[in-house]
C-alpha positions as CSV (number, residue, x, y, z in Angstrom):
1,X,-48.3,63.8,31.6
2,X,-49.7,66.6,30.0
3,X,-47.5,69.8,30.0
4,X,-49.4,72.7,31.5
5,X,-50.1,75.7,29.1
6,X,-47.8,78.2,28.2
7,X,-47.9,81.5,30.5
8,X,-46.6,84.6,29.3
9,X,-45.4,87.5,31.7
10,X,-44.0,90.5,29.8
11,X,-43.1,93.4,32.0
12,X,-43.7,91.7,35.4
13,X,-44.8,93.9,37.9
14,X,-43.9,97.1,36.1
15,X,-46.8,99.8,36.7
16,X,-48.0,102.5,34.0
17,X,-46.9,101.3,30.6
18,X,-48.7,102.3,27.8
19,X,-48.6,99.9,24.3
20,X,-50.5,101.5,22.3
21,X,-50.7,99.5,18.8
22,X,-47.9,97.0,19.5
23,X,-47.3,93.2,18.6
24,X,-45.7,91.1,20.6
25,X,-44.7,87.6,18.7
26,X,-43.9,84.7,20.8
27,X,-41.1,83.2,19.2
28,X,-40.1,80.3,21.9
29,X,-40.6,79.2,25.7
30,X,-38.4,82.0,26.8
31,X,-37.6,84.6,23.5
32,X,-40.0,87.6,22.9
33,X,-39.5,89.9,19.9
34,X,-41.2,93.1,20.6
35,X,-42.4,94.7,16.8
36,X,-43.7,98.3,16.9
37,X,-43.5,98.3,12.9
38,X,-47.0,97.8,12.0
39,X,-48.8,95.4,9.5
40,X,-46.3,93.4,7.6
41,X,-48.9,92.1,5.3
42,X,-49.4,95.9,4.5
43,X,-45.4,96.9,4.1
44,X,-44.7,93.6,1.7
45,X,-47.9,94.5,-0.5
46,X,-47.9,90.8,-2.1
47,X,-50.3,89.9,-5.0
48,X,-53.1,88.0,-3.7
49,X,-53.9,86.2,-6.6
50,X,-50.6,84.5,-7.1
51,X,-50.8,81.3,-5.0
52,X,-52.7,78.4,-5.4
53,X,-55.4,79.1,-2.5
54,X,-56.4,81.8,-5.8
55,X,-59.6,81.8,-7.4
56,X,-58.9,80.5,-10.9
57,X,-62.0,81.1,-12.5
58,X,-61.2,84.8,-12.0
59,X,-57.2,84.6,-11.8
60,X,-56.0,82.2,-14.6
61,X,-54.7,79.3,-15.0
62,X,-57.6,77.5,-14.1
63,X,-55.9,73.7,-13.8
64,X,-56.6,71.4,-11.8
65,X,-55.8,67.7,-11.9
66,X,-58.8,65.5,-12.8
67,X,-59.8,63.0,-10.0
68,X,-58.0,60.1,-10.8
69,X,-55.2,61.3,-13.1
70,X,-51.3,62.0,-13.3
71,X,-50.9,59.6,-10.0
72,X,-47.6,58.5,-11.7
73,X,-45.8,62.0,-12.2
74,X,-47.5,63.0,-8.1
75,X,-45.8,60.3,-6.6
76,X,-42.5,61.1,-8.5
77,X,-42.2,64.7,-7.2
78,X,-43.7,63.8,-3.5
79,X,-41.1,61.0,-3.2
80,X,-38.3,63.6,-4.0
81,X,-39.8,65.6,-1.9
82,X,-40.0,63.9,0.5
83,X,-36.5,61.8,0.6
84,X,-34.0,63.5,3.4
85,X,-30.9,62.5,2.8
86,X,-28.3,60.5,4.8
87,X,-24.5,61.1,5.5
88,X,-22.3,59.0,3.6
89,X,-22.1,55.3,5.4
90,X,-25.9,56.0,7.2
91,X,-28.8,54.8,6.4
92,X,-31.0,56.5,3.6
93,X,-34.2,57.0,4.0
94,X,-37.5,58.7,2.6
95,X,-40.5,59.8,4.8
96,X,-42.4,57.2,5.9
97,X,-40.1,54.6,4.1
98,X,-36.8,52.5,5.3
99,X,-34.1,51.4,2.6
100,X,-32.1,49.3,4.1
101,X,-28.8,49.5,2.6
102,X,-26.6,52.6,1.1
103,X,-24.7,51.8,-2.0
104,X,-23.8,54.7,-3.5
105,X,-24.4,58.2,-1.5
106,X,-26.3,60.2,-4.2
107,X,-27.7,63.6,-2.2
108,X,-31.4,64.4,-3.7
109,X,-31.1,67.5,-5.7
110,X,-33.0,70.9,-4.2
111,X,-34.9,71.3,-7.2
112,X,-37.2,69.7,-9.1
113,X,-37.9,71.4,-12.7
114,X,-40.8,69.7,-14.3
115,X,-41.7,70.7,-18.1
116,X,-43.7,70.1,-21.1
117,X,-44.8,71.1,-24.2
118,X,-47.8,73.9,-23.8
119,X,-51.0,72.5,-22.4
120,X,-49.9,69.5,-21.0
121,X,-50.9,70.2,-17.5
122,X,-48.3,71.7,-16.1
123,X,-50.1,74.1,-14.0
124,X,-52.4,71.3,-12.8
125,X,-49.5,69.7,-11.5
126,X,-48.5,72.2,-9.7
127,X,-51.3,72.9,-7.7
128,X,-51.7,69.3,-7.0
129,X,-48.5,69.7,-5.2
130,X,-49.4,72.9,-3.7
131,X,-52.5,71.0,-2.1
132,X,-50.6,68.1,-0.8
133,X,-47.8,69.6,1.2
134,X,-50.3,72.5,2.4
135,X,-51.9,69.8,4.0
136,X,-48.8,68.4,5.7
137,X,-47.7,71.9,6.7
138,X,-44.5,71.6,4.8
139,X,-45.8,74.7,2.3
140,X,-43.6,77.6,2.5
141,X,-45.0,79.3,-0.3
142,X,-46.7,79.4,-3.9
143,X,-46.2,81.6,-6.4
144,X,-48.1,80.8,-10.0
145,X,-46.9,83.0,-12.9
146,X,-49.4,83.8,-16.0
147,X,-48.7,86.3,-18.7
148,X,-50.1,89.4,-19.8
149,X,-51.1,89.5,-15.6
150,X,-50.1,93.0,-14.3
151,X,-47.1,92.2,-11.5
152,X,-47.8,88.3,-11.8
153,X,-46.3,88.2,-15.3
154,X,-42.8,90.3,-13.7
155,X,-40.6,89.8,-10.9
156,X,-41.5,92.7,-9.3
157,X,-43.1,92.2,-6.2
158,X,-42.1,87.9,-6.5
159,X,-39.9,88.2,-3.4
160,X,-41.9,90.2,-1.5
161,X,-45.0,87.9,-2.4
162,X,-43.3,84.4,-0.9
163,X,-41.6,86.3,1.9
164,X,-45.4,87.3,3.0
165,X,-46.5,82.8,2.4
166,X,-43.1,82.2,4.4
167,X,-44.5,84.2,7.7
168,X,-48.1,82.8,7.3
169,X,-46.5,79.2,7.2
170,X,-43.7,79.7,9.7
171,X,-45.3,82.7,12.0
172,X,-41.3,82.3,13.5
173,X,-40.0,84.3,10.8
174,X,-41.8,87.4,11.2
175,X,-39.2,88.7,13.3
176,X,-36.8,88.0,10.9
177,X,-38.0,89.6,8.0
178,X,-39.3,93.0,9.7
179,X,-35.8,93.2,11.1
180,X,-34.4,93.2,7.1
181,X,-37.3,96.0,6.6
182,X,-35.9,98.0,9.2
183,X,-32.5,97.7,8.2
184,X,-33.3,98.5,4.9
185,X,-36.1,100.7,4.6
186,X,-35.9,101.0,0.8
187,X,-35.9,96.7,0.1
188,X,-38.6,96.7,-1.8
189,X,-38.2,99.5,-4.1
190,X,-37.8,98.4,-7.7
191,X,-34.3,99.6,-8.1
192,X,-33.1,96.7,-5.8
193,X,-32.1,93.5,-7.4
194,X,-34.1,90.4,-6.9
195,X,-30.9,88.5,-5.1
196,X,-31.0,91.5,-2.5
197,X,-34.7,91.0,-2.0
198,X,-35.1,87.0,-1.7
199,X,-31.9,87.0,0.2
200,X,-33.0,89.5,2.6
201,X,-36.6,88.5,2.8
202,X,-37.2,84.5,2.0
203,X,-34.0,83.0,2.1
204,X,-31.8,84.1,4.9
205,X,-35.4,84.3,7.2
206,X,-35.9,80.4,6.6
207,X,-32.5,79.9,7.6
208,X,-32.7,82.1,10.6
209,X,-35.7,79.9,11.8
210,X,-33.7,76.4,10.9
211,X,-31.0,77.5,13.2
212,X,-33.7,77.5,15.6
213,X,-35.9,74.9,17.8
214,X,-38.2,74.1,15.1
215,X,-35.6,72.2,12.8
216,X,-35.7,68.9,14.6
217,X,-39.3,68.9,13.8
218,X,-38.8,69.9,10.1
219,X,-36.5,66.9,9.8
220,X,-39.2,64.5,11.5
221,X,-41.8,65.9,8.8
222,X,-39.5,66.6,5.5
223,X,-38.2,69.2,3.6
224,X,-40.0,72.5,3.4
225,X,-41.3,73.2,-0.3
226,X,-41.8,76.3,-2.2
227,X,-43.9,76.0,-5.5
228,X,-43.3,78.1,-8.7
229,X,-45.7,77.2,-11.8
230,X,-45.0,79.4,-15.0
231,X,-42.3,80.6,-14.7
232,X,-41.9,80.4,-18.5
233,X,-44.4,83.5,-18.8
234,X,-42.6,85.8,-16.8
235,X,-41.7,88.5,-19.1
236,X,-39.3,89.6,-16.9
237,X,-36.0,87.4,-18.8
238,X,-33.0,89.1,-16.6
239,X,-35.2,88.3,-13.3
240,X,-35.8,84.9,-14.2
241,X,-31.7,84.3,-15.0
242,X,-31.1,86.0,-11.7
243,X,-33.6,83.7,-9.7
244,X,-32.3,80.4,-10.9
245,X,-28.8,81.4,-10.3
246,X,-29.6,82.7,-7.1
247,X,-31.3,79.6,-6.3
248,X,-28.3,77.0,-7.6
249,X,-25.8,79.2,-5.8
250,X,-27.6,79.3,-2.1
251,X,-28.1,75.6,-2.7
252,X,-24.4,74.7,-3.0
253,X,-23.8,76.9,-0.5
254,X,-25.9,75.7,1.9
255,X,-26.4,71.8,1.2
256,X,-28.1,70.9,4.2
257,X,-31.1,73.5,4.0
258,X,-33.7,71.7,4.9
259,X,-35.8,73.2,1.6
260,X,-37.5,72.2,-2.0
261,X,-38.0,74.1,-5.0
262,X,-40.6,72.3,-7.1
263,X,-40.7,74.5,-10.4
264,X,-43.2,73.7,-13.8
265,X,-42.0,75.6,-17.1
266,X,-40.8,75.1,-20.1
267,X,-37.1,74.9,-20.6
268,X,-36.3,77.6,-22.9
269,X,-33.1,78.2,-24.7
270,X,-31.6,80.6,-22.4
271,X,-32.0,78.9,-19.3
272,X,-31.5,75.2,-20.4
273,X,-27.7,75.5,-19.8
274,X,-28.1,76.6,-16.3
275,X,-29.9,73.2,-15.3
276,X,-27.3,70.8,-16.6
277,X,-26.0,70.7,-12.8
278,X,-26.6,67.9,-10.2
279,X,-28.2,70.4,-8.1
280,X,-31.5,69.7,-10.4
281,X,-33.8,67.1,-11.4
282,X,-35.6,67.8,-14.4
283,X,-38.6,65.7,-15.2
284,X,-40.1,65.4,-18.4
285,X,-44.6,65.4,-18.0
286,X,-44.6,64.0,-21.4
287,X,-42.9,60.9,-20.3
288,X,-45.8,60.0,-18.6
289,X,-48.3,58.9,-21.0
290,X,-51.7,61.3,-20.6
291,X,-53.5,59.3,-22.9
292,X,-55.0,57.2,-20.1
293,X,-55.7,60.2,-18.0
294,X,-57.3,62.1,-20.6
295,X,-59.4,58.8,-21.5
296,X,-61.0,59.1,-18.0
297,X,-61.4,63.0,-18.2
298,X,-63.3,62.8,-21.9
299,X,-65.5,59.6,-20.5
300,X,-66.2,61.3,-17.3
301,X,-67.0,64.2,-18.5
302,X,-69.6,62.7,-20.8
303,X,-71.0,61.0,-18.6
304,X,-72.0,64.0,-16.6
305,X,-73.1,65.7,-20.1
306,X,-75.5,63.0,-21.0
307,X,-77.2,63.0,-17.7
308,X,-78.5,66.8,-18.0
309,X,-78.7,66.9,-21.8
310,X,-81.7,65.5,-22.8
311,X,-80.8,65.0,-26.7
312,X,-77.6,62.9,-25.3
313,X,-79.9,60.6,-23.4
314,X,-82.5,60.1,-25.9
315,X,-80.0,59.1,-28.8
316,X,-78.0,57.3,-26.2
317,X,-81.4,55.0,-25.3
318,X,-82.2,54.5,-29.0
319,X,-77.9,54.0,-30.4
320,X,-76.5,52.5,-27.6
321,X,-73.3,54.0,-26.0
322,X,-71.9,57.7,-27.0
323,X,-69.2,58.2,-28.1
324,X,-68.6,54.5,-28.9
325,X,-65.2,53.1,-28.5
326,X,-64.1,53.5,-32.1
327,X,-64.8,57.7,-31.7
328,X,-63.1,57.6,-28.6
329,X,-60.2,56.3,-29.9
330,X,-59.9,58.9,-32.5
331,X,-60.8,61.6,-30.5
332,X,-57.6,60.8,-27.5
333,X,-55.6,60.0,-30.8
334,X,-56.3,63.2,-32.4
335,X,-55.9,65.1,-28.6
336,X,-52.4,64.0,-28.9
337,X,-51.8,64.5,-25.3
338,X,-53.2,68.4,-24.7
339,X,-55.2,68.6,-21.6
340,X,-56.3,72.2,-22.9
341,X,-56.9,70.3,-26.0
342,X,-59.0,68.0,-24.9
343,X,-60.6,70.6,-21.9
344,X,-61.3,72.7,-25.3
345,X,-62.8,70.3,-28.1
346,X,-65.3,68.8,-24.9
347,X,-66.8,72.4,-24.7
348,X,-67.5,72.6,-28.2
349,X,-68.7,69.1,-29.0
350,X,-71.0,69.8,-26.2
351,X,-72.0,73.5,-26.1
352,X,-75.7,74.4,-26.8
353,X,-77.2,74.4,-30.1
354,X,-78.0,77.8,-31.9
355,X,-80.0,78.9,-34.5
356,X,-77.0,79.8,-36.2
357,X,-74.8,76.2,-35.1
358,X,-77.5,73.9,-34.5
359,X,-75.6,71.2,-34.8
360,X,-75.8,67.9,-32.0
361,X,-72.8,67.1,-30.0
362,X,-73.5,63.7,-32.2
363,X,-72.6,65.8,-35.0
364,X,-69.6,68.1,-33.6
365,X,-68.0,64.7,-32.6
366,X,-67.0,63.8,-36.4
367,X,-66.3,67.6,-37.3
368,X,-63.5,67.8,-34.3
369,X,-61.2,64.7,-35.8
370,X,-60.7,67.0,-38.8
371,X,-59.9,70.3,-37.2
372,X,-55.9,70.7,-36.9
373,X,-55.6,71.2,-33.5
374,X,-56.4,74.3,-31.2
375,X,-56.5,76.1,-34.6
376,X,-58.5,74.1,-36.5
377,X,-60.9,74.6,-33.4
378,X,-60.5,78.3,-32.9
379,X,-61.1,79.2,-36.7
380,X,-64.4,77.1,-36.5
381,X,-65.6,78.0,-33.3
382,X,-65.2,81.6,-34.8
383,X,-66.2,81.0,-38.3
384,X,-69.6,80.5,-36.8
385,X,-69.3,83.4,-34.8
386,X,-68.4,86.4,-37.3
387,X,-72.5,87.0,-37.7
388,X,-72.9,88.6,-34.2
389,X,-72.8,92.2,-34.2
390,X,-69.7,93.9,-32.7
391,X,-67.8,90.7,-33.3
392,X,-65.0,91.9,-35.3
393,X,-64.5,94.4,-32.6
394,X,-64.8,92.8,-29.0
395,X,-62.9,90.3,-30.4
396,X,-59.8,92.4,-31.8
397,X,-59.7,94.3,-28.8
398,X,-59.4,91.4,-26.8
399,X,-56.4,90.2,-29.1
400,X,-54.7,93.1,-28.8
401,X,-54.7,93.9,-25.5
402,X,-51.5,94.1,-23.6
403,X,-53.7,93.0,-20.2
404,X,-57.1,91.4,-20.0
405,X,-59.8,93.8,-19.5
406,X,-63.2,93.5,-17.5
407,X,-66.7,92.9,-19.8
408,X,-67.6,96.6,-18.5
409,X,-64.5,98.1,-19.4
410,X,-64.4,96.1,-23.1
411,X,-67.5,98.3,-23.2
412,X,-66.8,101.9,-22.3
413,X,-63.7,100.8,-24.5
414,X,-65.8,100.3,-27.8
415,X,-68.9,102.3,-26.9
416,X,-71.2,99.6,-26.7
417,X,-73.2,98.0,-24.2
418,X,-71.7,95.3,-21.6
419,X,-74.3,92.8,-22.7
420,X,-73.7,93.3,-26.6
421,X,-70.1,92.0,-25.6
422,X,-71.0,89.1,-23.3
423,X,-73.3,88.4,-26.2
424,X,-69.9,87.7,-28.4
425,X,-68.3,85.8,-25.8
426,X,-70.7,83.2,-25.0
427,X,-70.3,81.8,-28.4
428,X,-66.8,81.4,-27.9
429,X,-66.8,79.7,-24.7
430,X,-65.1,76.6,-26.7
431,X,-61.9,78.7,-26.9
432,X,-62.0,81.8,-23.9
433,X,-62.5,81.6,-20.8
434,X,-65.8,83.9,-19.8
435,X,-65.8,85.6,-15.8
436,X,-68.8,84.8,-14.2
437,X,-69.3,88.7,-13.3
438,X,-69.1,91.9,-15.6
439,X,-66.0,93.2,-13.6
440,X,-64.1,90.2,-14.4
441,X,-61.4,89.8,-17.5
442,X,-61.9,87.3,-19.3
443,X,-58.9,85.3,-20.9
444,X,-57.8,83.2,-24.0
445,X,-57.3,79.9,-23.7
């Protein structure tokens, strides 16, 4: 039998009270927190473009996993995600999945630190597993660092930015978190530490609302999962120490915390040593082979090419297939497992002819097996380019600045007309990443 819906009576019976602009959250059957605060979205001021519901084209990285690829490094990470452990002499299971006998008790670490040399797809990753638990409702939050960003390359407003994901994706601890506010109106200011601010705001909130109702259901689902790509290009280096240690200490504090940390970065030297504990997995993207993957993303690809490019189809119809197998080869050889590699060697094999590169993509094919990697293919791409006026300077002010700039304001910066510089940057498309609008950066790649 159907239960009958939920009615609310707040102030039964009472006569002449005013609200004014009050929320009321229903937290349970019987609890009601009354809030007078405001907006919270408006007090915790999070960047917008820092999860993976972002739009990449204008808020890089733009990664995403090709159809079809990195299955065997996605099921990995979703079956530790997804594993809940089991008391000593019980039964261990996974989500959706029985084992039927315990031999040795090994609890599944919090945290998953996947890395990788520079291009390997990290970031795709990452929002792969973004997608997937968003769609089971077992996303707390996402949080995708890039550098040379504004606040996304810095710690400063990181805490503030899950805290805001964590009430959107557990409405229950709203309460929680404008009752830390109140108590400390100046939380978010940034002379407060970090552990302060995700204590206060992510942590202890999560926990509040696991003490609650709502954890028998968590267990039925799985673990809750936050999400942190990048966190190699935070520039902040004392933040990012005091995060991971934050994170390993509230972990072996709190063993039972129904919660994931899925994390993709490079190890670097000063924060390998913290990871050499049980409390986290570390998974290694180039141990699984990309070649296959980026095999399908380069045959695809051209696939899709050769059906809109007319000179494609016609030498296809009179040579047979393009690239053959033999080029192929070479090519996912000579990729050496890049995805940005390979992402960036497609664009210029394929881009349109000009009058001053009129070269075929039949005839960039050969040309990219001798460049020496991404620079072999960003001196040639701009070897061809240094004829364009204003080329030497849109393009050294681009290097050289400390944060990307809009086409319009490259512009006013150099004195010059906002269609002079996208006139530079469409023939580097191979190698940077051109906004569709004038009020867009653009970004190396």
């Amino acid at each position: 039998m159907a239960e009958p819906p939920l009615h609310v009576e707040i102030f039964s019976g009472a006569r002449g009270v005013q609200l004014g602009q009050q929320t009321i959250n229903v937290i349970a059957g019987n609890q009601y927190v009354f809030d007078g605060g405001g907006d919270l979205i408006a007090r915790l001021n999070p960047i917008p473009d820092a999860s993976h519901t972002r739009d990449r084209k204008t808020s890089p990285p733009d990664s995403a996993c090709f159809p079809g690829t990195r299955e065997g490094v996605i099921t990995e990470i979703t079956t530790w995600a997804n594993a809940v452990d089991s008391e000593p002499g019980t039964e261990d299971r996974e989500i959706g999945t029985t084992i039927s006998a315990l031999v040795v008790y090994t609890p599944t670490p919090h945290i998953y630190w996947l890395h990788g040399f520079a291009g390997c797809g990290k970031s795709a990753v990452s929002l792969k597993i973004s997608d997937i638990f968003e769609e089971s409702g077992r996303l707390l939050a996402s949080y995708f660092f890039f550098r040379n960003a504004g606040d996304r390359s810095t710690m400063k407003r990181f805490a503030a930015t899950l805290a805001n994901q964590l009430a959107s994706a557990l409405p229950a601890a709203v309460p929680f978190i404008e009752t830390a506010l109140r108590a400390d109106p100046g939380l978010l200011n940034n002379c407060v530490s970090l552990t302060r601010q995700l204590e206060r705001l992510v942590y202890k909130p999560f926990q509040a609302v696991m003490a609650g109702n709502i954890l028998e259901e968590a267990l039925t689902k799985g673990p809750f999962i936050i999400v942190i790509d990048g966190l190699d290009e935070c520039e902040d280096r004392q933040g990012v120490e005091e995060f991971i240690d934050q994170m390993l200490d509230f972990f072996e504090e709190h063993p039972n915390t129904p919660l994931r940390i899925f994390i993709a970065s490079r190890v670097e030297q000063h924060i390998r040593e913290r990871l050499e504990t049980d409390g986290v997995r570390l998974g290694d993207l180039n141990r699984h082979s990309p070649h296959k993957d980026i095999e399908k993303f380069l045959q695809v690809s051209f696939q899709k090419v050769a059906k809109r490019d007319r000179v494609i189809r016609t030498y296809v119809q009179a040579r047979g297939a393009w690239p053959t197998r033999l080029d192929m080869n070479k090519l996912i050889l000579h990729i050496n497992g890049s995805f940005v590699l390979a992402s960036s060697m497609f664009k210029y094999i394929v881009q349109p002819a000009t009058a001053e590169d009129p070269l075929s993509p039949m005839e960039r094919l050969p040309l990219t097996l001798n460049m020496n990697g991404l620079d072999g293919l960003y001196a040639q791409t701009l070897a061809l380019s240094q004829h364009i006026p204003h080329f030497r300077n849109v393009t050294s002010t681009i290097a050289l600045l400390k944060e990307p700039l809009p086409i319009v304001d490259i512009a006013d910066l150099l004195g010059i007309e906002a269609f002079e510089v996208v006139r530079v940057l469409l023939y580097l498309q191979a190698i940077i990443h051109v906004p569709g609008t004038d009020d867009e950066a653009d970004e190396l790649s």
